[in-house]
N, CA, C and O of each residue as an XYZ file, in Angstrom:
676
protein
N     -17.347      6.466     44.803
C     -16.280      7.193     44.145
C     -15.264      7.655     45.196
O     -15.588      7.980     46.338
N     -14.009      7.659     44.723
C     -13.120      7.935     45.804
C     -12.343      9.333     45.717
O     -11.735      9.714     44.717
N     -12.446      9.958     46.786
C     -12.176     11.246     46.838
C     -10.523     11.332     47.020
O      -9.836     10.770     47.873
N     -10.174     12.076     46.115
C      -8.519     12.075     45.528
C      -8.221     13.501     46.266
O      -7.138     13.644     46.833
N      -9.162     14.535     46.259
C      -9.054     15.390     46.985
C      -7.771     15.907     48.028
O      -7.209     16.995     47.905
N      -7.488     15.027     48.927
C      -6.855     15.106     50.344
C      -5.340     14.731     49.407
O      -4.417     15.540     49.310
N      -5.337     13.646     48.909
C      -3.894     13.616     47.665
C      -3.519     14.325     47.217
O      -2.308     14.534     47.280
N      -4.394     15.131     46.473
C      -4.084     16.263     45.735
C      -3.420     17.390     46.601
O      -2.254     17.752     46.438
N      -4.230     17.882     47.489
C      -3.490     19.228     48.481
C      -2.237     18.729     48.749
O      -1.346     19.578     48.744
N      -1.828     17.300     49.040
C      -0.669     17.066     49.889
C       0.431     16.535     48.790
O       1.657     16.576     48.895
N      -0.374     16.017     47.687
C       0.725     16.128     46.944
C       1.531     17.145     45.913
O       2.745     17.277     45.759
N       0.487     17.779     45.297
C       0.929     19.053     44.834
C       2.016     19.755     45.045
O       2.922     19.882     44.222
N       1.974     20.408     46.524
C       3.249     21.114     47.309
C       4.579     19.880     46.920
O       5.697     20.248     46.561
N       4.348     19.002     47.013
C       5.500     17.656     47.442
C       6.149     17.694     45.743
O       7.256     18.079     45.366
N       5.151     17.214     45.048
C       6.080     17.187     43.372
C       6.181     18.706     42.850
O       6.977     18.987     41.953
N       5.438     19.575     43.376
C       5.761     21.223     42.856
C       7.232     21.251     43.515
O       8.156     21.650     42.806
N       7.467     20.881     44.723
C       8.751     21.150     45.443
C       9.916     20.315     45.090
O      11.047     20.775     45.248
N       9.748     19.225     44.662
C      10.896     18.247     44.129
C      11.547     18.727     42.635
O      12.679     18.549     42.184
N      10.133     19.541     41.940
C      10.815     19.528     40.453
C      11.202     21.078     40.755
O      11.286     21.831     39.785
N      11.377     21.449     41.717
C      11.321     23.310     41.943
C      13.466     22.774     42.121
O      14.485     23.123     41.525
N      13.210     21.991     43.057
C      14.457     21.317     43.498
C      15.666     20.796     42.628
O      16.813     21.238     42.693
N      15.110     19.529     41.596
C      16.138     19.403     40.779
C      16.332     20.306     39.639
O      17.396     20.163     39.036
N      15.496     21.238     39.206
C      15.676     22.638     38.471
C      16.605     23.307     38.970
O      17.553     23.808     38.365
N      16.327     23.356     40.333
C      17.715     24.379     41.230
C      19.026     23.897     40.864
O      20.066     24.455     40.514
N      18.643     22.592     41.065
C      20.344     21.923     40.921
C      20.809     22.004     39.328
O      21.866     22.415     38.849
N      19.750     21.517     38.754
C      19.828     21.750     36.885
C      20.935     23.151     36.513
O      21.957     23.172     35.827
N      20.314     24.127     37.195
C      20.326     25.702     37.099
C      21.730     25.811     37.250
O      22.519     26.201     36.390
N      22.057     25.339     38.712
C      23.326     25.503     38.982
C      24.561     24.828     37.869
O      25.517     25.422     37.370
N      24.185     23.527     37.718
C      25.046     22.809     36.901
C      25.255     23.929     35.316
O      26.274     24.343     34.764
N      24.170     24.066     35.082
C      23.894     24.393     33.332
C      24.625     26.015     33.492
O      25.366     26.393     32.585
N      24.381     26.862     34.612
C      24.724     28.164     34.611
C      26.714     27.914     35.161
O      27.622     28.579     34.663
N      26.829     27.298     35.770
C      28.394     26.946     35.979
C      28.852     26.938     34.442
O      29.574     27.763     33.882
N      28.237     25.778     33.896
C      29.175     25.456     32.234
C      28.607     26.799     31.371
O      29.288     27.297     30.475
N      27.331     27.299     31.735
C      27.427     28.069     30.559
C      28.235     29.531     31.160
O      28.168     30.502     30.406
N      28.683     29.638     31.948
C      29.725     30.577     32.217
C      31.154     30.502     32.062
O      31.925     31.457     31.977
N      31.504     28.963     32.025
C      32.972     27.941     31.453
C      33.002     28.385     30.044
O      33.841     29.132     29.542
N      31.820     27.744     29.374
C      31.731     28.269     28.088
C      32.091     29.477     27.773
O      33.016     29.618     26.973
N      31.290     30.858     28.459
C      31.605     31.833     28.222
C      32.924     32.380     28.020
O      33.499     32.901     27.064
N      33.225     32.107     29.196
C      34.803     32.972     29.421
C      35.790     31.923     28.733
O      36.144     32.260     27.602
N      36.243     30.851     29.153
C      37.413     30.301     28.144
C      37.186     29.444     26.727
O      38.124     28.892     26.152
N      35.829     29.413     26.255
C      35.463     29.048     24.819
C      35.860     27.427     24.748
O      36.260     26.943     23.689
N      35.717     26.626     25.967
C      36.439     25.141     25.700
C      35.571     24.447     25.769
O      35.946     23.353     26.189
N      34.084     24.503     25.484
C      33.213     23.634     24.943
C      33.856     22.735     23.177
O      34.544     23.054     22.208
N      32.944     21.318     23.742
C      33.540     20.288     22.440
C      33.029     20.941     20.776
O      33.595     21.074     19.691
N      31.233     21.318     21.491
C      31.239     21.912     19.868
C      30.326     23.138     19.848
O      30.471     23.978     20.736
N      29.509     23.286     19.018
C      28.555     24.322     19.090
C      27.091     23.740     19.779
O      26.247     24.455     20.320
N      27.035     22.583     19.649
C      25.717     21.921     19.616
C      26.008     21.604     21.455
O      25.122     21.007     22.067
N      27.053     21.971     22.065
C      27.165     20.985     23.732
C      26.823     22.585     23.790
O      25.595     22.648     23.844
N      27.239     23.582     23.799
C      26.884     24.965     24.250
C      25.767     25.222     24.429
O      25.277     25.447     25.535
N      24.937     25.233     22.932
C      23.841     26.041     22.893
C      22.872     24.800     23.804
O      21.949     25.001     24.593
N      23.285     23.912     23.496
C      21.992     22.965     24.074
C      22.106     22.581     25.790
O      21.292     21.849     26.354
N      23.458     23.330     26.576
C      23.745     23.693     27.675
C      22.866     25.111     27.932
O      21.955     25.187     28.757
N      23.162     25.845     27.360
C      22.326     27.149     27.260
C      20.604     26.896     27.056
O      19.920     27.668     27.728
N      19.948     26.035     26.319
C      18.742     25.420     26.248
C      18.294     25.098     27.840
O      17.479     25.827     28.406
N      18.922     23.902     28.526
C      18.722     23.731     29.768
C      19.030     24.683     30.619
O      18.095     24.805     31.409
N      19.894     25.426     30.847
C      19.632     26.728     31.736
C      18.066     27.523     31.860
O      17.358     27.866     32.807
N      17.958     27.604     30.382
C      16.639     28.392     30.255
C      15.807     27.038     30.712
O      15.145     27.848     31.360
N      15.498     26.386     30.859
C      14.198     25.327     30.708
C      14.229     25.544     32.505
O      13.248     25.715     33.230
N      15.062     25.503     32.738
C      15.998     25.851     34.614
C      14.930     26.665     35.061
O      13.933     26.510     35.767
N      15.413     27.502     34.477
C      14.892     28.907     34.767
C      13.585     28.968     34.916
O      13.174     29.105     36.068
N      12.367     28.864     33.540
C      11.590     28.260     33.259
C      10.460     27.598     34.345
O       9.326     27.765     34.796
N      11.485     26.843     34.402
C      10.782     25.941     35.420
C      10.233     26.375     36.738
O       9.067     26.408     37.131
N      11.698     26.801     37.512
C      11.941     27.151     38.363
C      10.579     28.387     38.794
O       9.972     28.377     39.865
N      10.334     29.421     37.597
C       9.572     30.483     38.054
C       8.209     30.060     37.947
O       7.444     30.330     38.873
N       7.722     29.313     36.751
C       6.352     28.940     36.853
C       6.153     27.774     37.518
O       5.074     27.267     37.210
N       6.861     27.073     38.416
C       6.417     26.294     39.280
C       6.718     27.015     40.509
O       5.669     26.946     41.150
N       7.412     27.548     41.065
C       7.028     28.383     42.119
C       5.656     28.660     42.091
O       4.763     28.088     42.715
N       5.562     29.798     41.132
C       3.952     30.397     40.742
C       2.661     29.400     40.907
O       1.537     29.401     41.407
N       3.447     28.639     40.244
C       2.041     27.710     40.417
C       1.845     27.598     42.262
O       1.033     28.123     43.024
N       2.748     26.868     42.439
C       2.590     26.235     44.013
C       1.812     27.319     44.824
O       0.861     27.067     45.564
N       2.388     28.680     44.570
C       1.934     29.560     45.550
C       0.653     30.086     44.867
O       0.445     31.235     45.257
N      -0.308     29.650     43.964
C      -1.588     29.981     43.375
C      -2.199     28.605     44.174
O      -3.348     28.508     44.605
N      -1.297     27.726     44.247
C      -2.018     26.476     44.451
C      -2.488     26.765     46.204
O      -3.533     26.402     46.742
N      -1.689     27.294     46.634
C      -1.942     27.423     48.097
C      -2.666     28.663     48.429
O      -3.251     28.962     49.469
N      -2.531     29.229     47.494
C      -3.423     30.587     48.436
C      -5.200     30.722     47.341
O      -6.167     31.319     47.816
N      -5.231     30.287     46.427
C      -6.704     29.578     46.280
C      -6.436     28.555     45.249
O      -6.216     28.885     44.084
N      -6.448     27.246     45.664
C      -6.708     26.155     45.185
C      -8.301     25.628     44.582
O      -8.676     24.873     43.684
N      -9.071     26.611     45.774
C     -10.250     25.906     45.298
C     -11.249     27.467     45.168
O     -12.409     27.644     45.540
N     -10.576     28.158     44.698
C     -11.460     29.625     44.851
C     -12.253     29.751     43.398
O     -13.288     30.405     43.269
N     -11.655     29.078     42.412
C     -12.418     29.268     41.106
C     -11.602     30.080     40.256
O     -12.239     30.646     39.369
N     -10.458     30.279     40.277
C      -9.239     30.926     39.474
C      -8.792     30.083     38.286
O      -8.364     28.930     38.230
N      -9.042     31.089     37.273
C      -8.561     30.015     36.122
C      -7.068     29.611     35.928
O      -6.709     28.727     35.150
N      -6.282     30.307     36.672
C      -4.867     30.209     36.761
C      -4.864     28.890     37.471
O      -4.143     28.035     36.958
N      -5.512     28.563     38.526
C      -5.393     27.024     39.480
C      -6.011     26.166     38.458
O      -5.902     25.014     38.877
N      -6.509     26.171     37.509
C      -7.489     25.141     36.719
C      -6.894     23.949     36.478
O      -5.668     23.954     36.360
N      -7.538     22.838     36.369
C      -6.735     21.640     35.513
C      -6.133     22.335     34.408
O      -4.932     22.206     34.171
N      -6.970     23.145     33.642
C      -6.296     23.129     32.083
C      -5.022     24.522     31.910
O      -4.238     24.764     30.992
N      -5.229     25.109     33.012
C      -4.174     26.271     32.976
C      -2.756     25.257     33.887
O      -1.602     25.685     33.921
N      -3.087     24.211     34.399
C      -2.112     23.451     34.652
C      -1.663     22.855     33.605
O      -0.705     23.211     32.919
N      -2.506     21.715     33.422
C      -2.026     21.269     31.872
C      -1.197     21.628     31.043
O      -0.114     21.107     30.777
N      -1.891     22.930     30.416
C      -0.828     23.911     29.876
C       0.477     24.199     30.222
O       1.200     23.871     29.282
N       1.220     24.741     31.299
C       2.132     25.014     32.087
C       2.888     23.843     31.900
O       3.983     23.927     31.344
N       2.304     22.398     32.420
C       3.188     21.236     32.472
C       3.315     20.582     31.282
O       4.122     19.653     31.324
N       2.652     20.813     29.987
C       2.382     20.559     28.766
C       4.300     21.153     28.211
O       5.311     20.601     27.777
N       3.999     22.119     28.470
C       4.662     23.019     27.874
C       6.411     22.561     28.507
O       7.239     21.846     27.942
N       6.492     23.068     29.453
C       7.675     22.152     30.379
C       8.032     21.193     30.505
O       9.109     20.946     31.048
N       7.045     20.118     29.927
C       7.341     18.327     29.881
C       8.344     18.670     28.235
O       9.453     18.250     27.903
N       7.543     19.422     27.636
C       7.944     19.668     26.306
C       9.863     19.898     26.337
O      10.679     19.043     25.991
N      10.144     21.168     26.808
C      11.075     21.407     27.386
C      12.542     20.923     27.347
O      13.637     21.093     26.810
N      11.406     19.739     28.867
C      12.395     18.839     29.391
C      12.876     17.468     28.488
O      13.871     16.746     28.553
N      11.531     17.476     27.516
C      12.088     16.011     26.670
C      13.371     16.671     25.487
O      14.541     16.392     25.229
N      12.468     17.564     25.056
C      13.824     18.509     24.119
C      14.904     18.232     24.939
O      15.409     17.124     24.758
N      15.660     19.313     26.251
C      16.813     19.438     26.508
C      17.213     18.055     27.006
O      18.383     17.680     27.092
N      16.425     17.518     27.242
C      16.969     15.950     28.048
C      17.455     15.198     26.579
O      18.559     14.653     26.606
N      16.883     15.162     25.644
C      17.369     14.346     24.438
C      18.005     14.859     23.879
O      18.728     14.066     23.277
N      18.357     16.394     23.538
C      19.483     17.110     23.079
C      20.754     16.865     23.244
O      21.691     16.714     22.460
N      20.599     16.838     24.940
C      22.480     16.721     25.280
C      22.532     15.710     25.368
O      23.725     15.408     25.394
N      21.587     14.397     25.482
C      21.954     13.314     25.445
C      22.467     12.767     23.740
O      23.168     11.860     23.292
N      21.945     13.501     23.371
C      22.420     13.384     21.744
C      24.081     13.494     21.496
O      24.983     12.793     21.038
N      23.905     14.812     22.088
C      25.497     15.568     21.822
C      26.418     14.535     22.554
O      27.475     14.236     21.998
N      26.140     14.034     23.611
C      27.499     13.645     24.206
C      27.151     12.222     24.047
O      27.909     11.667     24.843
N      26.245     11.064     23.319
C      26.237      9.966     22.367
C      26.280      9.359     23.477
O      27.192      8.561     23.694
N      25.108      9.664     24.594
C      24.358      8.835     25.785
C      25.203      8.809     26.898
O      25.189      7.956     27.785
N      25.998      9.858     26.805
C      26.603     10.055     28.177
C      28.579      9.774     27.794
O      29.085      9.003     26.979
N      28.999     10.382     28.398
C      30.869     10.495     28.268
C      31.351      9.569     28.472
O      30.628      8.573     28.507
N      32.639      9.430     28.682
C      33.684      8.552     29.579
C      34.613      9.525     29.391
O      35.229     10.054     28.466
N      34.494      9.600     30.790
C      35.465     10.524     31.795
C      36.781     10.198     31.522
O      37.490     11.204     31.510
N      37.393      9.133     31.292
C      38.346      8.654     30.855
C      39.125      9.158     29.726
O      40.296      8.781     29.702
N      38.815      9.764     28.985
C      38.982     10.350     27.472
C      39.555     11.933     27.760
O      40.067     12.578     26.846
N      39.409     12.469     29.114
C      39.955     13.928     29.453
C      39.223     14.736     28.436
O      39.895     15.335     27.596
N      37.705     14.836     28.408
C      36.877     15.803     28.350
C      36.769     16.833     28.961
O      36.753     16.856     30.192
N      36.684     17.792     28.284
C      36.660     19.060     29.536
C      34.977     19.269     30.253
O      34.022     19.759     29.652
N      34.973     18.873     31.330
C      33.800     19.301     32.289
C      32.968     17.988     32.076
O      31.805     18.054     31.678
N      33.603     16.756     32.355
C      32.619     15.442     32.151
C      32.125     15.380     32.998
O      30.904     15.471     32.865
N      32.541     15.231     34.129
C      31.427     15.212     35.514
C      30.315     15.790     35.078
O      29.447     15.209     34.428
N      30.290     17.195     35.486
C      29.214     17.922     35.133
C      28.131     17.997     34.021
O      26.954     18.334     34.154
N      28.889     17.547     32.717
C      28.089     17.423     31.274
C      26.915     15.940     31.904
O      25.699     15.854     31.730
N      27.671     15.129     32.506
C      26.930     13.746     32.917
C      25.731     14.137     34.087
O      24.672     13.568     34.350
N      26.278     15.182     34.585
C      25.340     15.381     35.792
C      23.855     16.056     34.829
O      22.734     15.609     34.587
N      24.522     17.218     34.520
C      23.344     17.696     33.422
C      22.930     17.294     32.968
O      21.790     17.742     33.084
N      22.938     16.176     31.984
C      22.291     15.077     31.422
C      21.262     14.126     32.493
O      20.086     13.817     32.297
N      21.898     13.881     33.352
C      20.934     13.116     34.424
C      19.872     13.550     35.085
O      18.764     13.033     35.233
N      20.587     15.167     35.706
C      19.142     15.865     35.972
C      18.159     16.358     35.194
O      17.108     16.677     35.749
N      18.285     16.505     33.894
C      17.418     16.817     33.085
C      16.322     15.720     32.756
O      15.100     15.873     32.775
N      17.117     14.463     32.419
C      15.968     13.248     32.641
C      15.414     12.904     34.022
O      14.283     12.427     34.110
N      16.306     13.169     35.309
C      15.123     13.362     35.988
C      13.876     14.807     36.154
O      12.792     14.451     36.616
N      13.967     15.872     35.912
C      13.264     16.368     35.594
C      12.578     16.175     34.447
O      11.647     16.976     34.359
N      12.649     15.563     33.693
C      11.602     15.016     32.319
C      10.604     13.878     32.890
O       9.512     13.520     32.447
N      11.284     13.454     33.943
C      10.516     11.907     34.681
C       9.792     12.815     35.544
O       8.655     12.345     35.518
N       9.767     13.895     36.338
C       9.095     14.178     37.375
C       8.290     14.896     36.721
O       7.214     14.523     37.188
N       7.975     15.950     35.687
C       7.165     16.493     34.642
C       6.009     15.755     34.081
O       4.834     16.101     33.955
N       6.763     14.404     33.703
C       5.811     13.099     33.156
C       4.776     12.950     34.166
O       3.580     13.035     33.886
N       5.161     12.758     35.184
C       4.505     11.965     36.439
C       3.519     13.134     36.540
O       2.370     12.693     36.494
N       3.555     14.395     36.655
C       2.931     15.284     37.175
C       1.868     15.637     35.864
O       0.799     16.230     36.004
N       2.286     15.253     34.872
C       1.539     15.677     33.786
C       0.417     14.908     33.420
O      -0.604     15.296     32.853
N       0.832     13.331     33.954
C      -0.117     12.242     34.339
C      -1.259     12.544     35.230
O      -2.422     12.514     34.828
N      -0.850     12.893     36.688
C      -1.753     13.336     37.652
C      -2.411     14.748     36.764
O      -3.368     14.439     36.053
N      -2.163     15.681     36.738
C      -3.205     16.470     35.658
C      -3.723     16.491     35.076
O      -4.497     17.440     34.949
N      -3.700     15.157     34.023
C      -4.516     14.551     32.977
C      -5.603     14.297     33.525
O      -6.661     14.905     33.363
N      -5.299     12.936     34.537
C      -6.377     12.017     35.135
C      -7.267     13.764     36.227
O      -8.470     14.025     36.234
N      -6.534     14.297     36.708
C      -7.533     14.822     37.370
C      -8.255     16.170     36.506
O      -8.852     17.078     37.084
N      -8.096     16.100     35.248
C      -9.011     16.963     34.147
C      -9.870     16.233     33.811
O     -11.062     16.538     33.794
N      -9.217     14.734     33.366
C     -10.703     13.517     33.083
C     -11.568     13.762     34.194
O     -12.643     14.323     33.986
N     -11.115     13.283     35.771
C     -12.300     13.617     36.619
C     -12.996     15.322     36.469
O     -13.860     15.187     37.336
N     -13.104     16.153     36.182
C     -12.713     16.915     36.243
C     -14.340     17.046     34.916
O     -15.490     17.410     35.163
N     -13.843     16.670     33.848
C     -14.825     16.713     32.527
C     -16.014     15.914     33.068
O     -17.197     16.216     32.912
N     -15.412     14.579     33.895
C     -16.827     13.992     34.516
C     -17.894     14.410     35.110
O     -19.044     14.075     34.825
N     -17.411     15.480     36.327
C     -17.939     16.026     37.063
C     -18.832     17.315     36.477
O     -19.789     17.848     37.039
N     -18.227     17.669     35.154
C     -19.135     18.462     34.304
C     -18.437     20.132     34.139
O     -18.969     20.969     33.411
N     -17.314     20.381     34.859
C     -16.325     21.239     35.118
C     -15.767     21.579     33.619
O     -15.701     22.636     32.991
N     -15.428     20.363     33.343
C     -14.262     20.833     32.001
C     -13.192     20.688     32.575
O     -12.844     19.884     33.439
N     -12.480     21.787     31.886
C     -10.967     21.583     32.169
C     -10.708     23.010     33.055
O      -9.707     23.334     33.695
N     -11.981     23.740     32.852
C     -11.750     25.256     33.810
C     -12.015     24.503     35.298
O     -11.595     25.203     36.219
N     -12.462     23.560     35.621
C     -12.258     22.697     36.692
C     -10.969     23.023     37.714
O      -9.863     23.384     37.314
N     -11.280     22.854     38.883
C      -9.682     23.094     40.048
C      -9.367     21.755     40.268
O     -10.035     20.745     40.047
N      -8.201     21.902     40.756
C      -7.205     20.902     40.764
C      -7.840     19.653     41.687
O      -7.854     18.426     41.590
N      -8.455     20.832     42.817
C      -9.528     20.156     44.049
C     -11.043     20.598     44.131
O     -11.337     21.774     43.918
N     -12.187     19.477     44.499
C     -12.992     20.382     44.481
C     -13.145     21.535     45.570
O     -12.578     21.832     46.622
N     -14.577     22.222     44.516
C     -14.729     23.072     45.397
C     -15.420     22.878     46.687
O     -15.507     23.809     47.487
């Protein structure tokens, strides 16, 4: 059997830090327009707003319970904390994959798979950027939600369950 172990510690930090990352950038984009929005009211409709306002929060979201996680992950990974568990992960990324498919298919809805800049939209760059980082954060969620799965299956094997750690003990 092959010990995933040493993957796990090193990857964890690496995709906790990438999706901590394009959240940041998400954040920035979504909190710029939803402050455009605010003050001069020149969003296209009701549905580009609120579902701009959706991704801010998912931003946000993200941003705090993956911090959290990372820094549970590092200071006991393997102590027996149900907060580090496969299934208190699960949960967390369950929930945030959720999120990210919502706001990622929302605005991709609203703006009918992306703009053309060409048309003198107000804030196309940015509406396109938001849209992009959100599917990549829906892709990096996926991926991570994958690795959590498979390491809860190992996890049930080993006779743990899902109160199981990420690594053994």
């Amino acid at each position: 059997m092959v010990d995933y172990d040493p993957h796990v510690r090193r990857g964890h930090p690496i995709v906790m830090g990438l999706i901590i990352v394009f959240a940041i950038i998400e954040l920035s984009i979504s909190a710029w327009l939803v402050a455009r929005f605010n003050s001069h009211h020149n969003f296209f409709s009701i549905d580009e707003r609120d579902r701009t306002r959706f991704l801010l929060f998912a931003s946000i979201w993200t941003i705090f319970f993956s911090f959290l996680y990372s820094l549970l992950f590092f200071h006991s990974a393997s102590s027996g904390s149900v907060l580090t568990s496969v299934g208190s992960h699960a949960v967390f990324m369950f929930i945030t994959w959720v999120f990210w498919l919502s706001g990622a298919a929302a605005i991709t809805s609203t703006l009918n798979g992306g703009l053309d800049c060409g048309k003198g939209t107000t804030y196309c760059g940015q509406l396109n950027a938001l849209e992009a980082f959100a599917w990549i954060e829906f892709v990096m969620t996926t991926f991570a939600l994958v690795v959590i799965t498979l390491r809860g299956v190992a996890s049930a094997r080993r006779g743990d369950g899902f109160r199981g750690q990420m690594v053994s003990v």
